[in-house]
C-alpha positions as CSV (number, residue, x, y, z in Angstrom):
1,X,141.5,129.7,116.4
2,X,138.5,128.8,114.1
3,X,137.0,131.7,111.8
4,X,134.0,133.9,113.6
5,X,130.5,132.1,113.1
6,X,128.3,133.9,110.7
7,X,125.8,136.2,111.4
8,X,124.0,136.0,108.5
9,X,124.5,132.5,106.2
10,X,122.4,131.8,103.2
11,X,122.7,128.5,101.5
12,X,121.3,127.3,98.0
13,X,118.2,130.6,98.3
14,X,116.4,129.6,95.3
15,X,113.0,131.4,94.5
16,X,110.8,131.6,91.5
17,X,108.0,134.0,90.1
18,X,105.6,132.4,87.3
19,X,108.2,133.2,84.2
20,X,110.9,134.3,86.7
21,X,113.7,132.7,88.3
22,X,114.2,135.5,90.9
23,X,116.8,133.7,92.8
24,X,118.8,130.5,91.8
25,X,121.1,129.1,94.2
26,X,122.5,131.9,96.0
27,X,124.7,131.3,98.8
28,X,127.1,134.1,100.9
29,X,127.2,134.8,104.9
30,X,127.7,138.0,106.5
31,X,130.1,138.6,108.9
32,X,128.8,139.8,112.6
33,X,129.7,143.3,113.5
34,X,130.3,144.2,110.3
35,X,128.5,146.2,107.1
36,X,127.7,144.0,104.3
37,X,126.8,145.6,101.4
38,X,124.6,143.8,98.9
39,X,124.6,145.3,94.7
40,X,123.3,144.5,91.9
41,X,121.4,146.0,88.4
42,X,117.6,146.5,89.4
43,X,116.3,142.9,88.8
44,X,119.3,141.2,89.9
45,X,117.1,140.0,93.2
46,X,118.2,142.0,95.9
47,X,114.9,142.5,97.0
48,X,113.4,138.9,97.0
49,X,116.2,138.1,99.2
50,X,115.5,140.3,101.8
51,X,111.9,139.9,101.7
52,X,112.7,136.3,102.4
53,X,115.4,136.9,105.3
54,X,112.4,139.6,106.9
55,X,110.0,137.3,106.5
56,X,107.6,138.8,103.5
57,X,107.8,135.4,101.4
58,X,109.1,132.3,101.5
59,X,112.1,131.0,99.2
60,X,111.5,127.5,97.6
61,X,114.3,125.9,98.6
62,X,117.6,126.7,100.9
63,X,118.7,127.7,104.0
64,X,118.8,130.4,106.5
65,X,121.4,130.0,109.3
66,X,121.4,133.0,112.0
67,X,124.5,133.0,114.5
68,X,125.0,129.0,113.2
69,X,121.4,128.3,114.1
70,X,119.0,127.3,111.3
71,X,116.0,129.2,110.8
72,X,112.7,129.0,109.1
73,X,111.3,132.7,108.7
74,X,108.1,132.3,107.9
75,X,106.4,135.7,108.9
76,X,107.6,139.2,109.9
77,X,107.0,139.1,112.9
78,X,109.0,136.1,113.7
79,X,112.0,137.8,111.6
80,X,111.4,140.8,114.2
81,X,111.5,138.3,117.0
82,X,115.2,136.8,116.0
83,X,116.0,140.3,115.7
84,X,116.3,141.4,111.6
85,X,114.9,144.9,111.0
86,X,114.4,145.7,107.4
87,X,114.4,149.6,105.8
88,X,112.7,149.4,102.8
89,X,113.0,152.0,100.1
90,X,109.0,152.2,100.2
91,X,107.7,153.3,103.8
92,X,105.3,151.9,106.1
93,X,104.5,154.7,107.9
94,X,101.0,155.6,109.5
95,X,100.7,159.9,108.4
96,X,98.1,160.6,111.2
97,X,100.4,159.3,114.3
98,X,103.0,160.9,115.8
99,X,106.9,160.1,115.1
100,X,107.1,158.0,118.0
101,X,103.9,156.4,118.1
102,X,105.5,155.2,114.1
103,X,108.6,154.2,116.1
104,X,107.5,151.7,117.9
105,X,103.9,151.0,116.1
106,X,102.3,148.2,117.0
107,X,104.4,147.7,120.7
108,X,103.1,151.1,122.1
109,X,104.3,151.3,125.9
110,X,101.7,150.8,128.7
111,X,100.7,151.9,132.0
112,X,99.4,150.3,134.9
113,X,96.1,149.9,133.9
114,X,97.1,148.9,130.9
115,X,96.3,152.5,129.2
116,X,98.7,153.7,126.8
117,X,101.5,156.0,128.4
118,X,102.6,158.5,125.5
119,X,104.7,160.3,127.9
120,X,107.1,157.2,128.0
121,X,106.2,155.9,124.4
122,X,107.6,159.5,123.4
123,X,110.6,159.8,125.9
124,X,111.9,156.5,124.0
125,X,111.2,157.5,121.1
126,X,113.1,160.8,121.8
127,X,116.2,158.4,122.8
128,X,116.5,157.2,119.7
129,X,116.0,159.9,117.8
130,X,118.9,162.0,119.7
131,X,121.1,158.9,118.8
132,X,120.5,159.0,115.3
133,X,121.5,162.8,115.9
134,X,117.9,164.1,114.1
135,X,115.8,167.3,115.1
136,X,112.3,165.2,114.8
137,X,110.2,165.6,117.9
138,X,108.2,162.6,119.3
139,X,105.2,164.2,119.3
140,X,104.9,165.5,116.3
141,X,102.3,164.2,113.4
142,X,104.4,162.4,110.5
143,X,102.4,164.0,107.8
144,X,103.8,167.5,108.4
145,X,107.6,165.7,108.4
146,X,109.8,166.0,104.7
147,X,110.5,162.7,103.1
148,X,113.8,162.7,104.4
149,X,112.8,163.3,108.3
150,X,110.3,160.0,107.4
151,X,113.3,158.0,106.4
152,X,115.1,158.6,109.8
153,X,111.7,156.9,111.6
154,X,111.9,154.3,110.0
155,X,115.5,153.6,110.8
156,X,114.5,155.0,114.3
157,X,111.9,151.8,114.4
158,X,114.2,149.3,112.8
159,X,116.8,150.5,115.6
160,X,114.1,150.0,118.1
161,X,113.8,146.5,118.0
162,X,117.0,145.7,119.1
163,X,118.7,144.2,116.2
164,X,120.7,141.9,115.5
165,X,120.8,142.2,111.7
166,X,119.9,145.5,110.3
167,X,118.7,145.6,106.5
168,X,118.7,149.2,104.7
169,X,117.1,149.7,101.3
170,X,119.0,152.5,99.1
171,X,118.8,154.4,102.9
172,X,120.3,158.0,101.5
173,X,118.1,158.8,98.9
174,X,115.8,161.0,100.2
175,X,118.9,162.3,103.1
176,X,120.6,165.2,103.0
177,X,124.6,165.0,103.1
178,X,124.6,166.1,107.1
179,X,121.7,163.3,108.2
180,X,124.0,160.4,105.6
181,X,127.1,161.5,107.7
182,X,125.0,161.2,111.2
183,X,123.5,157.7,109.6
184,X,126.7,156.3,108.7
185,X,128.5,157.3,112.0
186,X,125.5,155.4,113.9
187,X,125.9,152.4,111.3
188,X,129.9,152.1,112.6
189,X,128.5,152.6,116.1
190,X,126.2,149.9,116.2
191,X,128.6,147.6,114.2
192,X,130.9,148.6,117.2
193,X,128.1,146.6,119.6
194,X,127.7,143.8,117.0
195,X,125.3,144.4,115.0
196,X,125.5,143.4,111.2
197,X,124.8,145.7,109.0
198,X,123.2,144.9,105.1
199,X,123.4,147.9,102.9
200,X,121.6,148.1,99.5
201,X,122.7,151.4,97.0
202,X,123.5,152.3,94.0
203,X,125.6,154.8,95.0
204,X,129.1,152.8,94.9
205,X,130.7,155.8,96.1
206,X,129.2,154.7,99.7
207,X,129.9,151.4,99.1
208,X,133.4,151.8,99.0
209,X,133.5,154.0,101.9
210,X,131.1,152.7,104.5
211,X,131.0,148.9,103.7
212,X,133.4,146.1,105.3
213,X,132.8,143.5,102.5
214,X,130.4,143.5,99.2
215,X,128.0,141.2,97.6
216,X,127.1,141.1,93.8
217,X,124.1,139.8,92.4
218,X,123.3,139.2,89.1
219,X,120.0,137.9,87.5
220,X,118.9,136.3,90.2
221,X,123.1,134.6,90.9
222,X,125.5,134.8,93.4
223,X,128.2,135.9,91.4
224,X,131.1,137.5,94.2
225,X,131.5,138.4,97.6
226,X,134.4,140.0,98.6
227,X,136.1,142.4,101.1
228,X,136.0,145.8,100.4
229,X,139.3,146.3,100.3
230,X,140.4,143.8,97.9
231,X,137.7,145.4,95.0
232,X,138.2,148.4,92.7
233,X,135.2,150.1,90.8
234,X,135.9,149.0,87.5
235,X,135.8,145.5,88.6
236,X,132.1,146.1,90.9
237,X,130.8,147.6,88.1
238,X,131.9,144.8,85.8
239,X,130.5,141.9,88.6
240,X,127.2,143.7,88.6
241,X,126.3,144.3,84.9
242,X,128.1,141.4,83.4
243,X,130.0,143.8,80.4
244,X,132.4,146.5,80.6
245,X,130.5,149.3,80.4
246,X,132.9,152.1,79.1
247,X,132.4,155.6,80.3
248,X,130.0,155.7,83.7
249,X,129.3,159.6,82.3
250,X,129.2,159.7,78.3
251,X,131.0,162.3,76.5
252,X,129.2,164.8,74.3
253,X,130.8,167.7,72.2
254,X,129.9,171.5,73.7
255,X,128.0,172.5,70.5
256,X,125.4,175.3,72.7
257,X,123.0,177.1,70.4
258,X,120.6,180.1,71.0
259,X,119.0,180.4,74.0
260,X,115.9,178.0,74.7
261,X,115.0,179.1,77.9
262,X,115.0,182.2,80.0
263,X,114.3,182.6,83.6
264,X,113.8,185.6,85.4
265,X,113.1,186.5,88.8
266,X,111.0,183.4,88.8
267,X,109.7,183.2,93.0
268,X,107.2,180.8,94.6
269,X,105.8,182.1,98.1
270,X,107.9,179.3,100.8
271,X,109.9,177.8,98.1
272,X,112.2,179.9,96.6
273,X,112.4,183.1,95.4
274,X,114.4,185.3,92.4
275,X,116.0,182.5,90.8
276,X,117.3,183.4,87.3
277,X,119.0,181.6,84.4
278,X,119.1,180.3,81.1
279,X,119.3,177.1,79.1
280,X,120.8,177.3,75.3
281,X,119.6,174.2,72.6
282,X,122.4,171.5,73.2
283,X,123.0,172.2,76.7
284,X,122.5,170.2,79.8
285,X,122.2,172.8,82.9
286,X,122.1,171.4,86.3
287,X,120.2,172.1,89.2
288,X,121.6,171.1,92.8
289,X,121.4,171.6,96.5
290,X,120.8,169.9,99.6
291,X,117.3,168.5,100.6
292,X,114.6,171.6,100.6
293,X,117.0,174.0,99.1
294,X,114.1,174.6,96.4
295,X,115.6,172.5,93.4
296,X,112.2,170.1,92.5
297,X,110.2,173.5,93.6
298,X,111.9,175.4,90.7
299,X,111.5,172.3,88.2
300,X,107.5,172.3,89.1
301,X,107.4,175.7,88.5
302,X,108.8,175.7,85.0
303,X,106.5,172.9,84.2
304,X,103.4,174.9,85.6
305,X,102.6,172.7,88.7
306,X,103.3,175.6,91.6
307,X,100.8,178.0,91.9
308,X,101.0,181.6,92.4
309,X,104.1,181.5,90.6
310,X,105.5,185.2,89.9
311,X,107.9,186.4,87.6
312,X,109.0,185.2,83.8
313,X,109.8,182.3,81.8
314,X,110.4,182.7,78.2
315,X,110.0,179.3,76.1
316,X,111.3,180.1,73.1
317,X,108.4,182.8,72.0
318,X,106.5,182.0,74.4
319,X,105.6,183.8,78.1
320,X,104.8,182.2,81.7
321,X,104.9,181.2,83.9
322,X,102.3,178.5,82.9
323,X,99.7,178.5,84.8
324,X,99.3,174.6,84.7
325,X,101.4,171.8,82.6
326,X,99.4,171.7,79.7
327,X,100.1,175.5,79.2
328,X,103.7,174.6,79.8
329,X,103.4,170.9,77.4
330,X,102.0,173.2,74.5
331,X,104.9,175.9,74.9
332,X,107.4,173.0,74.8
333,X,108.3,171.6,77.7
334,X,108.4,168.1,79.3
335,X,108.8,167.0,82.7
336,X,110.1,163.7,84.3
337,X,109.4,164.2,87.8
338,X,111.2,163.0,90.9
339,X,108.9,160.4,92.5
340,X,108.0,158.4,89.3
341,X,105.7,155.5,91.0
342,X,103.5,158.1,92.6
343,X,103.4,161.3,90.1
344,X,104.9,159.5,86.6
345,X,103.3,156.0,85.8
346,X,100.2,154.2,86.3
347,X,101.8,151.2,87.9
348,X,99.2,148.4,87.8
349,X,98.4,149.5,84.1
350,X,99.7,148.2,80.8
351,X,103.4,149.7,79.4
352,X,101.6,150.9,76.3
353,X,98.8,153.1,78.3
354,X,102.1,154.5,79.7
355,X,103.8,155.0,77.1
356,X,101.5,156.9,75.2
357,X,99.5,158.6,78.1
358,X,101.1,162.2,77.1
359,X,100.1,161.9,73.5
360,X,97.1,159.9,72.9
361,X,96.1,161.9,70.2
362,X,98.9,160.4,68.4
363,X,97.5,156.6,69.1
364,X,93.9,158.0,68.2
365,X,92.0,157.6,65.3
366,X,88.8,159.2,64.8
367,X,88.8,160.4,68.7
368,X,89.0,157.0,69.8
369,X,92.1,155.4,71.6
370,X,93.5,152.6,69.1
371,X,95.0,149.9,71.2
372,X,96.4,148.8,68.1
373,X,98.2,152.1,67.8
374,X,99.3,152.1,71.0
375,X,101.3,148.8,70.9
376,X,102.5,149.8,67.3
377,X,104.5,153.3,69.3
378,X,105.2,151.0,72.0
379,X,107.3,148.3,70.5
380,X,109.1,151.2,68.4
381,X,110.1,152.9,71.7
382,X,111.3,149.9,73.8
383,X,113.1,148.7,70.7
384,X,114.6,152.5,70.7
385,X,115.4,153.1,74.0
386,X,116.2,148.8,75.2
387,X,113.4,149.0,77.5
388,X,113.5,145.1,79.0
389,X,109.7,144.2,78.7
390,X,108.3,140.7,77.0
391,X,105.6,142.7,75.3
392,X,103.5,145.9,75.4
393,X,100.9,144.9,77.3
394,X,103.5,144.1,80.5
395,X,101.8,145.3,83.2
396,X,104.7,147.7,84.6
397,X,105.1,148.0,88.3
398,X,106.6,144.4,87.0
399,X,109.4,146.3,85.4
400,X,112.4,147.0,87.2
401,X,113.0,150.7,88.3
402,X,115.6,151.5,85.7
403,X,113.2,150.5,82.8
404,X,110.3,152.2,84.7
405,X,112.7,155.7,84.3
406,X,113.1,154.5,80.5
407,X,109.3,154.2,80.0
408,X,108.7,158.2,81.3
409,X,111.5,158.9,78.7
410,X,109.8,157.0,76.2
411,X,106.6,158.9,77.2
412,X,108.1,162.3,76.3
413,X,110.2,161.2,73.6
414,X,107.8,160.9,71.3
415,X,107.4,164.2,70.2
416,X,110.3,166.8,70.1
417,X,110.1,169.4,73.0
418,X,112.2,172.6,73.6
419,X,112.9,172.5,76.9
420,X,113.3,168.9,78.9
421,X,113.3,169.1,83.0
422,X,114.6,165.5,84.8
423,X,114.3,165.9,88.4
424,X,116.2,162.8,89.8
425,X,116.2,160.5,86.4
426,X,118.9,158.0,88.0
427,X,117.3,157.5,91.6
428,X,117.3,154.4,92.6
429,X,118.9,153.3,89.2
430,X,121.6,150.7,88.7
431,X,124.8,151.5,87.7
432,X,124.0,149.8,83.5
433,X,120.8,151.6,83.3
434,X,122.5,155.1,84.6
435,X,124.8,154.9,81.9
436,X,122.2,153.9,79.1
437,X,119.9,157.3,80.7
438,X,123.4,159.5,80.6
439,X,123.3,158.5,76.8
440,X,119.6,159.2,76.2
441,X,120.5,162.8,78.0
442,X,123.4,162.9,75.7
443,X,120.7,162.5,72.7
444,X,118.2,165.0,73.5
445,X,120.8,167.5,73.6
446,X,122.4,166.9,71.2
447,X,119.1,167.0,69.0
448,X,119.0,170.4,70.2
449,X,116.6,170.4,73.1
450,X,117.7,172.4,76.2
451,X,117.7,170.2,79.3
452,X,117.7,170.8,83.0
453,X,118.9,168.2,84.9
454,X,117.7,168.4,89.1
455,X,120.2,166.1,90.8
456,X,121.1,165.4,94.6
457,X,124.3,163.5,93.2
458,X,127.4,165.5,92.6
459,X,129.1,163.6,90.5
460,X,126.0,163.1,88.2
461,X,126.1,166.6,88.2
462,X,130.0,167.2,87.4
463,X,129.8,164.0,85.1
464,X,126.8,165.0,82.9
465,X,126.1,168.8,82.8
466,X,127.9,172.1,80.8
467,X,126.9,174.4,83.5
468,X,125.6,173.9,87.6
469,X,123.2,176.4,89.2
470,X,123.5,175.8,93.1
471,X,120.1,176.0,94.8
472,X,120.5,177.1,98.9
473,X,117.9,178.2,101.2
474,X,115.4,179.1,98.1
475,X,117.8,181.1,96.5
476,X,120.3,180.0,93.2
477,X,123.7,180.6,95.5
478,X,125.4,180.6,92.1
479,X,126.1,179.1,88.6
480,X,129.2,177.3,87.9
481,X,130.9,176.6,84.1
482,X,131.8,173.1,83.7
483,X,132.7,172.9,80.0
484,X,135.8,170.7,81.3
485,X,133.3,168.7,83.6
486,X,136.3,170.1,86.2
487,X,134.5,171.8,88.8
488,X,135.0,170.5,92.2
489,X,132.3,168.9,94.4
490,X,133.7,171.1,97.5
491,X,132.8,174.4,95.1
492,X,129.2,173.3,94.9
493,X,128.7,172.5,98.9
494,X,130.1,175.6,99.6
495,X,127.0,177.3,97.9
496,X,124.7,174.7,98.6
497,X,125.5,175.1,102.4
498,X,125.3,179.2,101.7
499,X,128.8,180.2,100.9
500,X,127.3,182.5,98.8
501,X,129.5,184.7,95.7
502,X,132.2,182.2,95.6
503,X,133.2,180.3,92.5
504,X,130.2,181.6,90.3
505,X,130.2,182.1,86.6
C-alpha cells in the first residue's frame, strides 16, 4: 500500500522582494488529517508562504499541489473556493457588524426575496460558535468584544468555509488558557474529519504538544521537516536560528537594592482595584494572569495612561499616580506597551524618527530636530542592541517583529529610567530574539533599574523574574518569591483562576 497523497505539497516556492529573497526553493507537503506546524525566527518567511498558499501574492516560481492536483492560486477567493482558510495574526474584522454577520461576511444568508435573513445568518453563526465552545453571541456588535473573543471569529469564519486546509497565525496570543484548551480540542476534532491543520507559533511548548509533524524555516529555506515525535527542543531551536543558543532564560545574580517603586492601594474604577507592591533597583517583578485579570490595566496606570486612577505610587521621591505619561516619563518611568504596531511605533516612518521619538530633545539642536543627530543615536543603538536594519532611514513596518520590539527598547534606552514596565516584550517573538530581549532585561536590571515585566507566558515568567504578583479578577491574588526561578506554573494558575491566599510570599 502506497503512502497517503498529500494534502498540502509545495515544490521549488521561490519568491523575491526588491533586495529580498523571501523564499528560495522551499519544498515540504503536509499530511491530510493531520497538524502541521510551520517555525521559524521572524523573517524566516512563514508569512510569504502562506500569503501565497491563500492567495495574497503570487510566488515566482514553483508549485502548489492540493490532494495531488496542481494548483494555481491566484486570488483569495479562489484559495477560499478549494477550501484553505487562513488566520492571520492581524484581523480583518468589520467593528460595526455583529459576530456573525463577521462570520460569514461577504456570503450573508438570504431569503426568498432575496433580503437578507439575520435570523438564519445568526443561528449558523451560533453553531459554530457553540463548537468552538465560546460564550460570543451572534448578534452582538464586534467592537464591544475583547481581543481575544475577536480571535475566536475569525477562526469561527475560517471554520465556516468548510476547509480543507486550515492556516492559523500565532492563534493563542491574545487567548486565555481555557479558550487555547477549547481551540486545540476542536483542532484534533476537525483533524479527526480530515482536515489539515497549519499551525504558526512561537510558543514551542504547543508545538510539541498539539502538532503531528513540524516544519523549519530559515531565511527564506527549507531547512527540516520532521515528525513531532522524532524532534527534541534543543534540536528545533537549533533548526530555526541556525546557532546553539545557550540558555533560552539568561541567568543574572539576585543583587536587589532599595526600593524603587512603591504601590499602594493603587484601583482603577472596572479594572482592578487595591493592588499593592513593590519593585527594588535590580529586580525584575512579574505581573501575570489570565486575559482581563487587570495586568496591562495596572501597567497603564503606573505609566499614567488610566484615568481616575486612585491611590499611591511612589517613584523614587516622587508621588502619583501620574496623571498622564509625561508626568510618569519625568518621575522616571518608561513603558513598552503590549500592542507595539498600534500604540509603540510609527510603522510607515523611518527607524531613526523611532528611535528617538521619546527624546528629541536629545537629537535637537537649537529647537530644531537634527536628522543628522538622529541617525548618529540611531546607528549607536542598532549597533548596541543588534537591531537587523540596512540603515537608519529603514522604513520599519519592513523590520521583522523581533527587531520592531528591539527598536521600542532602543527608544527608552537612551536615557536611564528608574522604573521600566514591559507589557508582553516577547509577543509574537522568535525563539533568537526572546533570548537576545531576556539579555537586554538582564541589563537594565542589573544597571539598577527596577523592572516590571506583564507576561501571559508562564514560563517567561518563572524563567525571567525574582518575584510574581498574580493578577485575578482585578485583584493581585498574591506574590510569589522565585529567587530559585522554582515556583511552579500550577501555583500561579491557582491564583490566577482565584485560589486566593495560597502559596503567597
Amino acid at each position: 500500500m502506497g503512502l497517503p497523497i498529500p494534502r498540502v505539497q509545495f515544490t521549488g516556492i521561490s519568491k523575491r522582494y526588491p533586495g529580498v529573497q523571501a523564499l528560495d526553493d522551499v519544498s515540504f507537503s503536509v499530511a491530510p488529517g493531520s497538524i502541521h506546524a510551520l517555525v521559524g525566527e521572524n523573517g524566516a518567511g512563514k508569512s510569504t508562504l502562506i500569503k501565497i498558499l491563500a492567495g495574497a501574492t503570487r510566488s515566482d516560481s514553483g508549485a502548489i499541489r492540493l490532494d495531488g492536483e496542481q494548483v494555481r492560486i491566484d486570488s483569495a477567493r479562489y484559495a477560499q473556493s478549494l477550501g484553505i482558510a487562513v488566520v492571520y495574526q492581524e484581523f480583518s474584522l468589520v467593528p460595526h457588524l455583529s459576530a456573525g454577520e463577521n462570520v460569514f461576511l461577504g456570503r450573508w444568508a438570504r431569503g426568498r426575496l432575496g433580503f437578507i435573513s439575520r435570523r438564519a445568518l445568526h443561528a449558523r453563526s451560533t453553531a459554530i460558535f457553540q463548537s468552538l465552545g465560546v460564550n460570543i453571541r451572534a448578534e452582538d456588535k464586534l467592537h464591544g468584544m475583547s481581543v481575544a473573543q475577536q480571535q475566536m471569529v475569525e477562526i469561527a469564519r475560517a471554520l465556516s468555509l468548510q476547509a480543507r486546509v486550515l492556516v492559523l497565525d500565532e492563534p493563542s496570543a491574545v487567548l486565555t488558557s481555557r479558550e487555547l484548551s477549547s481551540l486545540f480540542l476542536l483542532l484534533k476534532k476537525l483533524t479527526a474529519q480530515g482536515v489539515s491543520v497549519v499551525y504558526i507559533s512561537h510558543r514551542l511548548d504547543e508545538i510539541f504538544h498539539l502538532a503531528d509533524s513540524v516544519t523549519v524555516l530559515r531565511d527564506g529555506r527549507h531547512v527540516s521537516t520532521r515528525p513531532i515525535a522524532d524532534v527534541h527542543r534543543d534540536r528545533l531551536i537549533h533548526d530555526m536560528v541556525g546557532r546553539p543558543i545557550g540558555e533560552e532564560f539568561p541567568g543574572r545574580s539576585d543583587v536587589r537594592g532599595e526600593v524603587i517603586l512603591r504601590v499602594a492601594g493603587l484601583s482603577a474604577d472596572g479594572r482592578f482595584r487595591h493592588v499593592s507592591f513593590e519593585v527594588r533597583a535590580g529586580e525584575v517583578f512579574a505581573l501575570t494572569g489570565l486575559v482581563g485579570s487587570g495586568r496591562s490595566s495596572v501597567g497603564k496606570a503606573l505609566f499614567g495612561a488610566v484615568p481616575r486612577t486612585t491611590g499611591k505610587v511612589l517613584v523614587g521621591g516622587v508621588q502619583g499616580p501620574f496623571r498622564s505619561p509625561g508626568a510618569a516619563k519625568r518621575a522616571g518611568v518608561a513603558y513598552l506597551p503590549e500592542d507595539r504596531k498600534r500604540q509603540g511605533l510609527l510603522l510607515s516612518r523611518p527607524l531613526y524618527e523611532n528611535v528617538t521619538l521619546g527624546h528629541m530633545e536629545s537629537a535637537s539642536r537649537c529647537g530644531f530636530v537634527s536628522p543628522r543627530r538622529e541617525r548618529a543615536i540611531t546607528r549607536e543603538k542598532t549597533h548596541e542592541l543588534q537591531i537587523q536594519a540596512a540603515h537608519p532611514g529603514v522604513i520599519t513596518a519592513t523590520l521583522s517583529g523581533g527587531n520592531q520590539q528591539k527598536v521600542l527598547l532602543a527608544r527608552w534606552l537612551h536615557k536611564r529610567y528608574r522604573v521600566i514596565i514591559l507589557d508582553e516584550p516577547t509577543r509574537g517573538v522568535d525563539v533568537g530574539a526572546k533570548v537576545e530581549i531576556y539579555g537586554l532585561l538582564n541589563r537594565i536590571a542589573t544597571a539598577g533599574a527596577a523592572v516590571v515585566l506583564i507576561t501571559s507566558e508562564l514560563p517567561e515568567a518563572t524563567g525571567m523574574a525574582d518575584r510574581i504578583g498574580v493578577m485575578s479578577d482585578g485583584l493581585l491574588a498574591g506574590i510569589l518569591e522565585n529567587a530559585r526561578r522554582d515556583v511552579p506554573q500550577e501555583a500561579i494558575m491557582r491564583l490566577a483562576v482565584g485560589a486566593r491566599g495560597e502559596y503567597t510570599a
